[in-house]
N, C-alpha and C positions, 0 to 999 in steps of 0.2 A: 504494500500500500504506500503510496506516494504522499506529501504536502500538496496541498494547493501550490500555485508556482508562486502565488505574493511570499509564502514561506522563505522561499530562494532566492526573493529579490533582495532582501532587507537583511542586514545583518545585524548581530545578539551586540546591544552598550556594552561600548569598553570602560566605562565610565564602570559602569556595576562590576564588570567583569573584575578589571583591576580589582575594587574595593573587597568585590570577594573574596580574591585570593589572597590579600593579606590580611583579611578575616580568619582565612582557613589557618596560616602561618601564625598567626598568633595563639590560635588556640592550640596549638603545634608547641607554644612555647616561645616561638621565636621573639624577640623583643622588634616589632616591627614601627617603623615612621611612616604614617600616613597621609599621603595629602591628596587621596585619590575622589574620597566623597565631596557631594556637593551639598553637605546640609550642615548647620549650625551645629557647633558644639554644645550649647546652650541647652539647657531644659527650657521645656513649654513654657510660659509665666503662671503662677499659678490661678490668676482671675479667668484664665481663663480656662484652665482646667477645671475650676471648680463650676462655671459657668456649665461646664457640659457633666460633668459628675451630679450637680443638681437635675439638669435635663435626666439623666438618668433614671438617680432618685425619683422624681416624678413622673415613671414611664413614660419619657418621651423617645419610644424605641421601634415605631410606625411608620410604614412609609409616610414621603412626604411631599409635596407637590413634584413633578420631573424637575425642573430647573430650580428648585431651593424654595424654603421657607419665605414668603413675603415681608418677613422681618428682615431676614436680612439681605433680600434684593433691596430692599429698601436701605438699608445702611451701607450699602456698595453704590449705590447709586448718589445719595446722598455724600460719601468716601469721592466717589470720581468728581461731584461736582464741587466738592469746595479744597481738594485739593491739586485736583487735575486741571479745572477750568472745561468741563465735559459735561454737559447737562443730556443725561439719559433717563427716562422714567423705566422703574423697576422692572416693569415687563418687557424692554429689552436688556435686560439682565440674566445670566443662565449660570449657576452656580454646580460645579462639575468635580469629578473626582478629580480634583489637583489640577495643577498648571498646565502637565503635558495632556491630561484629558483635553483641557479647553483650546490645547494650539491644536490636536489633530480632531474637534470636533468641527473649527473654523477651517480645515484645508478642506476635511469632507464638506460641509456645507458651497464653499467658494468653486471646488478645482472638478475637471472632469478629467477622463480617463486622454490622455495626451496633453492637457495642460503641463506648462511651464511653470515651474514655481521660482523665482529668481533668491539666490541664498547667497549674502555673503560671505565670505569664510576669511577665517577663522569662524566656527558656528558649533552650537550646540550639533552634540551627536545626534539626537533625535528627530532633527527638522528634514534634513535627505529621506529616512528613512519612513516618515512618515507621508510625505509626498507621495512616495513607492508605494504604501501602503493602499493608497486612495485608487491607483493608477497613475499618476500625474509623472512630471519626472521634472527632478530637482537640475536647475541649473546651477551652478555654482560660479561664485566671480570672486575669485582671491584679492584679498586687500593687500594694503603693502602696511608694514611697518613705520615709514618717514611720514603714512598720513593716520597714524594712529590705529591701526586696524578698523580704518572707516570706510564707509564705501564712500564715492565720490559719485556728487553729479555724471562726470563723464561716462566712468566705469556701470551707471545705471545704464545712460542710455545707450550705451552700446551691445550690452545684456540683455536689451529687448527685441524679442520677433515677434510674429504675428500669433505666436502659440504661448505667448506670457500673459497667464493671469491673476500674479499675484506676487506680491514681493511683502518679505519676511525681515523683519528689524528687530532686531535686540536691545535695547538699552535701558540702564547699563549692562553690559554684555558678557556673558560666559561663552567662549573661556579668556578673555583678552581684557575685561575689564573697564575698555572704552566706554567714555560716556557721549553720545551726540548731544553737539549744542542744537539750541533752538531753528537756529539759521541754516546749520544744516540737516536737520528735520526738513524745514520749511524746502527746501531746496530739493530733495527726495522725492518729496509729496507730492511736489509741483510738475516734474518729468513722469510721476505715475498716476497722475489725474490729466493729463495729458492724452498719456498711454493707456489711460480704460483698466488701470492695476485696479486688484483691490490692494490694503494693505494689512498684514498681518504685525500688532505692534504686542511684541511678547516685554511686559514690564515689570515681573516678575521681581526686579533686586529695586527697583524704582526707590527706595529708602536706601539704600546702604549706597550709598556716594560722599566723596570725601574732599578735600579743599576747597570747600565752595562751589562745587561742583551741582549744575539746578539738574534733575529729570524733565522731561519734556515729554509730553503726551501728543503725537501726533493729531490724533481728532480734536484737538482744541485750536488747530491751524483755522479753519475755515468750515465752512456745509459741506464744501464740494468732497473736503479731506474728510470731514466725519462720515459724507455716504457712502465711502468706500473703504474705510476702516472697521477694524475687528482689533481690542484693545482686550488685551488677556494680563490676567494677573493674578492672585493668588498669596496664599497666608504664608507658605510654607517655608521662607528664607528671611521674610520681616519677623517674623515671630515666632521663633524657631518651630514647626506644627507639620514640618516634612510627614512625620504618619500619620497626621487627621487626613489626607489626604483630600484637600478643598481647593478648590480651585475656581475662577469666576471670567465670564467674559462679558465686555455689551458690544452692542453690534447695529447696525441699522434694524429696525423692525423685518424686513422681509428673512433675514442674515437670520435674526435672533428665534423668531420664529420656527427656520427650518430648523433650526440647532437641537432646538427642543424639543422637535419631531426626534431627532434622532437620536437623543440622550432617552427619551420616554423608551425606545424599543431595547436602546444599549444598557445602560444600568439601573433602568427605575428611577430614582434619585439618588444625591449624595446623601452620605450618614446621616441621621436623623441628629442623633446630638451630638455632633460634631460641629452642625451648623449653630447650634444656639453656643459654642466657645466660639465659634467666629463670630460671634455677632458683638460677643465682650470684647475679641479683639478689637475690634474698628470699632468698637463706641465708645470704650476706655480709655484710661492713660497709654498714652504711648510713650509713657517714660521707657519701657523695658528695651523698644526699640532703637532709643536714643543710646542707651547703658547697652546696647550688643555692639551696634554701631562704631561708638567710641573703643571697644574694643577693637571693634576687625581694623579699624584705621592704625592701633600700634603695633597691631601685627602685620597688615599690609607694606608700613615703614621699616620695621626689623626684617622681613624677609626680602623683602626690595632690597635694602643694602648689604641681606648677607649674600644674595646670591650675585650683585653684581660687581663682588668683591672678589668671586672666583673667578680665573684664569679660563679665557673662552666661554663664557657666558651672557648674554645680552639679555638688557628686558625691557619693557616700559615699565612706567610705574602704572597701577592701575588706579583710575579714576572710581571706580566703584564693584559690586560685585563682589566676592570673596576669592577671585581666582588670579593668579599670576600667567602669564607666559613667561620661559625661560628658551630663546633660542639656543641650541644644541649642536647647532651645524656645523661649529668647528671643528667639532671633533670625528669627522667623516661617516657617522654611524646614521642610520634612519631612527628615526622619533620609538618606533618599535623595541631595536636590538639595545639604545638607550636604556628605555625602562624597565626593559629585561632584566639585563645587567646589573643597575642599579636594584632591583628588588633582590635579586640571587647573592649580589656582593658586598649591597651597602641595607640591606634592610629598608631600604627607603620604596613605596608606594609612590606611584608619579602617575600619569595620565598621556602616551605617547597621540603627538600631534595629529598623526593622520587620523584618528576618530576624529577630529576637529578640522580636516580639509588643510591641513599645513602639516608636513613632514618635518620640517627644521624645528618643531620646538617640542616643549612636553610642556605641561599645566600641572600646577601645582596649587591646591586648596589650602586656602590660611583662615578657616574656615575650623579650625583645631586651635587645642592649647601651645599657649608660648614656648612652655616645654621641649612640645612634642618639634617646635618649628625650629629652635636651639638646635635640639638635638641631630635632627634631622640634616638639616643646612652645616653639621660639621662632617658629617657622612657621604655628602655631597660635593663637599669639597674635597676629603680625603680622594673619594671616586673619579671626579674630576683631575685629581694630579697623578693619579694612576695612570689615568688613559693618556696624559700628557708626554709621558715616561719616558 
């Protein structure tokens, strides 16, 4: 008995992959440094745990509308409008199992079977493979490094054929960390409202930016940008809540409606009380966000200067996100035999580039304790002067 062929087209996250295996290595004993996962070291806050432990308490353990409880479409909506500058009424609000639910519920709704989906890269592992999943096929347009892993005006429009219908933005961005200014938002928007794009804006780290650094909400540009935008986001990196697994998008009404057709057949609805902790997260203090924040910033600065302090190493600094790029290419290996090496010789967990659409680097999550980054970053440097030899 054979897979379906979508089985074959898509291939298993290297992102988990890695983490896996020096999950497996530790319980092995080994004393391993991890910087392979993409979620908060942080525990939950507890307002907001207690938030859903009470839902519990009170049997609230029933399904619950497909696209989320009306409380808190409504606190998301209410969230997009006074901090994004996005005025969406709740019912185009669709509340999903996590973040990467709601990007592959918006390709399905947007893409048909031969659509282009235009991806910058450096890019999240999941956005190629999700395309592939729908039928579509991801086009890929590599950034450069000197423009901050950003896509450029030109580089969009020369990405575009007759078979692009959708382009896919990050910011702040995993795994590169870039954050887009306003002005180049507005410049993007403009070549794919143009172009009949829609746009797919994944703003998932939208809080964790650092020196001043503003997030920008594409559908706050214009109508024209809002009617063809799809603004995805989700609890699980602001507030550390990676296992409630929640996630939210809004979308023009025809967008938001189909969505919801297809979340009703796909999972029923998200958690039942899961949603009422989200609901304390966004209507609460967000102090806890402020106090994580302030963390990732001293550790985004100590691992920025211990790794650009090794021999043969490049990085930018990252604007936001919890993720570093470390180019690797000096040292003749691919991004692969890299973090091979590195796991087998130095105990160190890394993330090789080409899950991310670049061979020359490996990603590194600071996204962990200080400790662990210490530690780590002197392993890497040892390994680094080895291959030097």
């Amino acid at each position: 008995m054979e897979p379906a062929n979508i089985a074959n087209r898509i291939t298993p996250s290297l992102t988990l992959a890695i983490d896996s295996k020096a999950k497996a290595l530790k319980a092995e004993g080994k004393d391993i440094c991890g910087f392979g996962a993409g979620e908060p070291d942080f525990d939950t806050p507890d307002h907001i745990k207690l938030a859903a432990a009470q839902a519990l308490a009170e049997g609230f353990t029933k399904y619950t509308p497909s696209s989320g409880i009306p409380e808190l479409r409504q606190a998301i909506a209410e969230k997009l409008k006074n901090e994004n500058g996005v005025d969406y009424k709740p019912g185009q609000v669709i509340v999903s199992c996590g973040g990467k639910h709601s990007c592959y519920n918006a390709i399905l709704a947007t893409c048909n079977p031969g659509d282009e989906v235009i991806i910058p890269a450096p890019y999240w592992v999941s956005y190629p493979e999700m395309v592939k999943m729908v039928g579509a096929e991801p086009y890929i347009v590599p950034t450069k490094a000197e423009n901050g892993y950003k896509l450029t005006p030109e580089e969009l429009q020369n990405a575009i054929s007759p078979s692009s219908k959708l382009l896919i933005l990050n910011s702040p961005n995993n795994p590169t960390g870039s954050v887009y200014s306003e002005n180049e938002i507005a410049a993007l928007a403009e070549i794919a409202i143009e172009d009949d794009l829609f746009i797919l804006s994944d703003e998932i780290y939208e809080k964790i930016v650092y020196d001043g650094a503003r997030h920008f909400s594409p559908a706050s540009i214009s109508k024209q940008v809002y009617d063809r935008t799809i603004t995805v986001n989700g609890l699980s990196k602001s507030y550390a809540m990676t296992g409630w697994r929640l996630g939210y998008l809004a979308a023009p009404e025809p967008i938001a409606k189909a969505i919801d057709s297809i979340q009703s057949h796909a999972t029923s609805n998200p958690t039942s009380f899961a949603q009422k902790g989200a609901v304390a997260a966004l209507k609460e203090s967000q102090e806890c966000v402020k106090e994580m924040v302030r963390a990732f910033a001293e550790r985004r600065d100590f691992i920025f200067d211990g790794l650009t302090s090794i021999a043969g190493i490049r990085c930018l600094k990252p604007m936001g996100a919890f993720y570093i790029l470390a180019d690797i290419s000096s040292f003749g290996m691919t991004s692969s035999q890299f973090c091979e090496s590195l796991l087998d010789q130095a105990l160190v967990a890394a993330v090789p580039g080409i899950a991310f659409g670049d061979d020359r680097v490996i990603r590194l999550s600071y996204a962990c304790g200080k400790e662990n980054i210490e530690k780590g970053l002197s392993r890497i440097q040892d390994f680094c002067a080895r291959l030097r030899k």
